[in-house]
N, C-alpha and C positions, 0 to 999 in steps of 0.2 A: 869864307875866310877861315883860317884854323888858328889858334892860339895854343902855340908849347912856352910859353913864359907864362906865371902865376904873377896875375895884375898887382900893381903897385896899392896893397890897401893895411887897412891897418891889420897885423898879427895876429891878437888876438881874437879879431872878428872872424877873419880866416881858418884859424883852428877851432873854432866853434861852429864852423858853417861844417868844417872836416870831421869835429866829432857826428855832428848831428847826420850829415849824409849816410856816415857808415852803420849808425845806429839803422836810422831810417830802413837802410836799403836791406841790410842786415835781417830785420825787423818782419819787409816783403818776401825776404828769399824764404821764410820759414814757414810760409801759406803751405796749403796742400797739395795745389797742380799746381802749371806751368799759368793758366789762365788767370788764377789767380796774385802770381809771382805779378804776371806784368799790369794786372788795374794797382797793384799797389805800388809800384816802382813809379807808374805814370801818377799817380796820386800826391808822391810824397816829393816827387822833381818837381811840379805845379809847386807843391807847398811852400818849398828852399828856395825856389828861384822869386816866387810871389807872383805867378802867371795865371791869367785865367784860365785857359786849358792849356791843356797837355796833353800828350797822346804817345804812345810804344806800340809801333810795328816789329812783326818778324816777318824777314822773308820766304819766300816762298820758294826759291831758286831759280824762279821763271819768270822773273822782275816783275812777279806780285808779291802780296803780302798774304800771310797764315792766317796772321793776328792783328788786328789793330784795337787795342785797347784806348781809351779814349775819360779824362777826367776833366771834370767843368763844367759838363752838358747833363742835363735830366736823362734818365730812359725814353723822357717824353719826347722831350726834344732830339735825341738821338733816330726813336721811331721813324720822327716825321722828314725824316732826309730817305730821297730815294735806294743811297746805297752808300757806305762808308767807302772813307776813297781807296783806291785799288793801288797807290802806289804809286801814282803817276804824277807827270808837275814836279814840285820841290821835293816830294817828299821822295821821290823816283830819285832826284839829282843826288838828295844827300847818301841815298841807297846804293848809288851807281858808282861815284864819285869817292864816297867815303871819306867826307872832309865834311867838318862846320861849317854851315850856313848861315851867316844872321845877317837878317834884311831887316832895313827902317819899312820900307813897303812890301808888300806881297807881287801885288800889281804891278811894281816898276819892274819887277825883273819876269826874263823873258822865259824862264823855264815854266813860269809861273803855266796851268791848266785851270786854273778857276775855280770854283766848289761844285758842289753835288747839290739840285735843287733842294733849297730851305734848309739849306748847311747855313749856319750862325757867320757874319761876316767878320773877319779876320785880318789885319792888319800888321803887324810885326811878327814876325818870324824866327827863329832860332830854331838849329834840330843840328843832333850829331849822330853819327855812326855808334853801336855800339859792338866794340871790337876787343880782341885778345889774339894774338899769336897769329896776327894775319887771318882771323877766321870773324866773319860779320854776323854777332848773334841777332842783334836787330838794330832799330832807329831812334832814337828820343825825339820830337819833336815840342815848341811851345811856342803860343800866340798870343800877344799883349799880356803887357801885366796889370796890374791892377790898380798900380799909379798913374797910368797912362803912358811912361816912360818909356826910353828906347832900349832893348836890350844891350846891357854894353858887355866889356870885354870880363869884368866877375863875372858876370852872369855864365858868357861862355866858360869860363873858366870852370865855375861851378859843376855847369850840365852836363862840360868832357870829365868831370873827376865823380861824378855821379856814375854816368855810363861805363864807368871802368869798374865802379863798383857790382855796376845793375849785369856784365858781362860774367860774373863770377854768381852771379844771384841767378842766372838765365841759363847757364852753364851746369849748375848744381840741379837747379829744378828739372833741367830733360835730360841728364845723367839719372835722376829718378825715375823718372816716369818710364824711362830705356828697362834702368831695373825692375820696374815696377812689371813691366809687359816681358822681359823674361823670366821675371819670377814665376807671372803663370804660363808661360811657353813650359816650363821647366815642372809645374804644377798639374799642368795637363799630361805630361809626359811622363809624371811617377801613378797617377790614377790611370791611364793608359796601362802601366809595368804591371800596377798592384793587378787590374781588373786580368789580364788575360794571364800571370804567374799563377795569381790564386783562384780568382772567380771562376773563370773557363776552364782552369783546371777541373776545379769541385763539378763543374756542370759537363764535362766530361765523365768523371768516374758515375755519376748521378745517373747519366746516362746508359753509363757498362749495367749500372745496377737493374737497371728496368729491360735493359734486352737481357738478362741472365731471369728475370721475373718472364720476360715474354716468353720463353721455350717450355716453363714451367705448365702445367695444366690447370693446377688449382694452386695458385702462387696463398702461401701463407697471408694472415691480415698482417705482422709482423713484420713481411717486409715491406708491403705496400707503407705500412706505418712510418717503416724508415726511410725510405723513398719522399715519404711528405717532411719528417723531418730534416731531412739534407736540404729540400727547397728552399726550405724556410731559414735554414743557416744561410743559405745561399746568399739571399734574400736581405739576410742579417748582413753578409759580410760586404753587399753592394752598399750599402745604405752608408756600413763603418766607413770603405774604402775613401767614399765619396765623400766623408766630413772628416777625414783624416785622425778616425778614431779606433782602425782597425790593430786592437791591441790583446789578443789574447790572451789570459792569464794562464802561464803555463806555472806560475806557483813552483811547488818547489820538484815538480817532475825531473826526470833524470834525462839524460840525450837520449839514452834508449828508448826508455816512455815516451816521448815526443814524435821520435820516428818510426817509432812502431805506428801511432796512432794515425802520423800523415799516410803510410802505408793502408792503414786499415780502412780509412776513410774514402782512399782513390779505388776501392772494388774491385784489384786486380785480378782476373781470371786465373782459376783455379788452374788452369796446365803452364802456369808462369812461376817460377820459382823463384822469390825473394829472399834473400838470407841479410840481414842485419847484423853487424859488429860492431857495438857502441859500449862507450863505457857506461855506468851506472851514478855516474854524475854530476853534479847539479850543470850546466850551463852558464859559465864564467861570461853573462850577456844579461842587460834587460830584457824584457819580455817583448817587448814590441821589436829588438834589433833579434834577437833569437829566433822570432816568430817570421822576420825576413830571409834570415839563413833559411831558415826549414822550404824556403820557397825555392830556394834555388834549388834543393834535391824535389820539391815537387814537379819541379819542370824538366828536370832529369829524366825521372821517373816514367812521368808522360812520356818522353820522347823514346825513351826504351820501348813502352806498351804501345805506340800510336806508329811511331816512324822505324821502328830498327827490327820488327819482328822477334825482337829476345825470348828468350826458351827460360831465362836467366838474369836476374838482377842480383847483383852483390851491395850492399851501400856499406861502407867502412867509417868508423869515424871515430878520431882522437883527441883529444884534447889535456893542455899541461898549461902549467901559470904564464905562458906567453902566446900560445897556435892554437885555433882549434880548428881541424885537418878532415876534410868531408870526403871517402871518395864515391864514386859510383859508376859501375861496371855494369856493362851488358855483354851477353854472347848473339848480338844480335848482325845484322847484316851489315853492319857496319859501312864507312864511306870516304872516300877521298876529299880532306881537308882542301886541298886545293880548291877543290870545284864547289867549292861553299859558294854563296852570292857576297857581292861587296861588305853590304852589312852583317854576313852573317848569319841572317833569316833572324824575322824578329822575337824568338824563343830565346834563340842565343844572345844578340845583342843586349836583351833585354838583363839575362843573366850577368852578362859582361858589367853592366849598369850596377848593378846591383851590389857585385863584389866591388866594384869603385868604390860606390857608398862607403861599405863597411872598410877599407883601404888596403882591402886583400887581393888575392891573385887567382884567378882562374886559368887551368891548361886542360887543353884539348888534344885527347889522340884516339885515332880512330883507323883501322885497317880494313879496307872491303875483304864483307867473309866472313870476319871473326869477331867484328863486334868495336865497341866505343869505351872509353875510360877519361870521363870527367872528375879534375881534381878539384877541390876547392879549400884557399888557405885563408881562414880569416885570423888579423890579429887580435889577441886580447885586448879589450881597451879598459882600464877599471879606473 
């Protein structure tokens, strides 16, 4: 049976049964998971109503259930039941149906499935949908109270104005948990960006360094020296990446400084001609959002030395109290933008990413033949 009229009782008890609910449920929605959202929902409906147990399902879509939280019972006594019940029976109808149930008996009615061997025996009934906007977050259910008494029509009234609460409290907790699991979707995918912008990069030029050592005869200790030193930055910079502490102090360096340095660090082969134009001041940026720009001309860079054959690198770069304007130029073999892959190839994308971040704009042009011209505009943000 379903109850839309609020039982004839006194007022004030009513609005005190209504603060207490909201508080209550209020109270559950603020736990840490979703698991624990619903032992406290099913704990504090027990409480309101004066039931000896209680229990909150969630479905499962496949007219089982996720979840059945269950209050009244020991762990002990929960144990020693072969299987929590799956859904089925009444608590199946009020899932199916999506209408309050309250029975004087269990047993008289015919939906009724029975228990789970050394399930606790159970006698009155009550359970409601718990629902919003036509969507079913789960089920309230409750058996005997504690007076012995029959669940009447407060009670119902109670446990649908609970459930309206608990649909809001069930609602907010796996809207979190949603956020929770793309935060690190989204978490994985900036330590994915960081590792192959910068890591691979470094373990690239590391690598140019040691075959320009292998042609050598009697390679200096000098460079082997710096060869172990790079590792070990490297090394460093996996470790930063990975607890989200990679923050280099670029101090009060100048943009030129800076990209000079990323230059000097990638080991570009001597018959490659780099030319730099930057100005000689400071970086209108923190050090950790500065030190991310510098990554997108490191991956530049790479693709000039790795994929486009350049004879020739130019990197230009401007900055004034609103833009600061990165470009970078190859005369290298350049390619037909068309015939990129959907995403772009994960170089690219990854730099697209990147310039989001910081809320600037990348463009891309590129002529087979003649070479490639990546622009990059980030805005000042102070």
């Amino acid at each position: 049976m379903n109850s839309d009229k609020k039982p004839q009782a006194d007022m004030s008890i009513l609005l005190n049964s209504l603060n207490s609910i909201a508080a209550a449920v209020m109270t559950a929605a603020e736990a840490s998971t979703l698991e624990l959202v619903l032992e406290r929902i099913a704990q504090v409906t027990g409480e309101l109503i004066g039931a000896k147990y209680a229990a909150l399902g969630i479905p499962d879509g496949r007219g089982g259930l996720t979840y059945f939280k269950v209050a009244g019972m020991t762990p002990d006594e929960i144990s020693l039941m072969d299987h929590l019940p799956h859904g089925k029976g009444l608590l199946g109808a009020v899932m199916q149906e999506r209408e309050t149930l309250r029975l004087e008996h269990i047993r008289s009615d015919s939906r009724s499935s029975g228990f789970p061997r050394d399930h606790p025996m159970m006698d009155r009934f009550l359970g409601t949908p718990i629902q919003a906007g036509g969507q079913l977050f789960g089920m309230l259910y409750l058996c005997d109270r504690h007076d012995e008494q029959l669940f009447n029509e407060q009670d119902q009234w109670l446990v649908e104005t609970i459930a309206g609460y608990a649909a809001l409290a069930i609602a907010g907790s796996q809207l979190r948990e949603q956020q929770s699991r793309l935060t690190l979707l989204e978490e994985r995918e900036r330590i994915s960006m960081e590792l192959h912008d910068g890591v691979i990069q470094s373990l690239y030029a590391t690598g140019m360094h040691l075959e320009l050592l292998r042609t050598v005869k009697q390679p200096e200790a000098g460079g082997l020296e710096t060869v172990v030193h790079e590792l070990n930055q490297i090394i460093d910079d996996i470790r930063n990446y990975i607890m989200d502490l990679h923050q280099k102090n670029t101090g009060q360096r100048s943009i030129r400084e800076c990209l000079y340095d990323l230059v000097k660090r990638f080991h570009i082969p001597a018959d490659i001609q780099v030319e730099i134009d930057a100005p000689d001041s400071i970086p209108l940026f923190s050090n950790s959002d500065f030190e991310s720009i510098c990554q997108l001309v490191n991956e530049a860079v790479s693709n000039a030395v790795r994929h486009a054959a350049a004879r020739r690198i130019v990197i230009t770069a401007l900055q004034n109290e609103r833009t600061l304007l990165i470009s970078i130029k190859d005369n290298g073999q350049g390619f037909d933008p068309k015939n990129l892959p959907e995403d772009g190839g994960l170089g690219l994308r990854n730099m697209q990413q990147r310039v989001k971040l910081h809320g600037g704009r990348l463009t891309l042009e590129s002529i087979v033949g003649e070479g490639t011209r990546l622009a990059i505009s980030i805005p000042v943000q102070l």
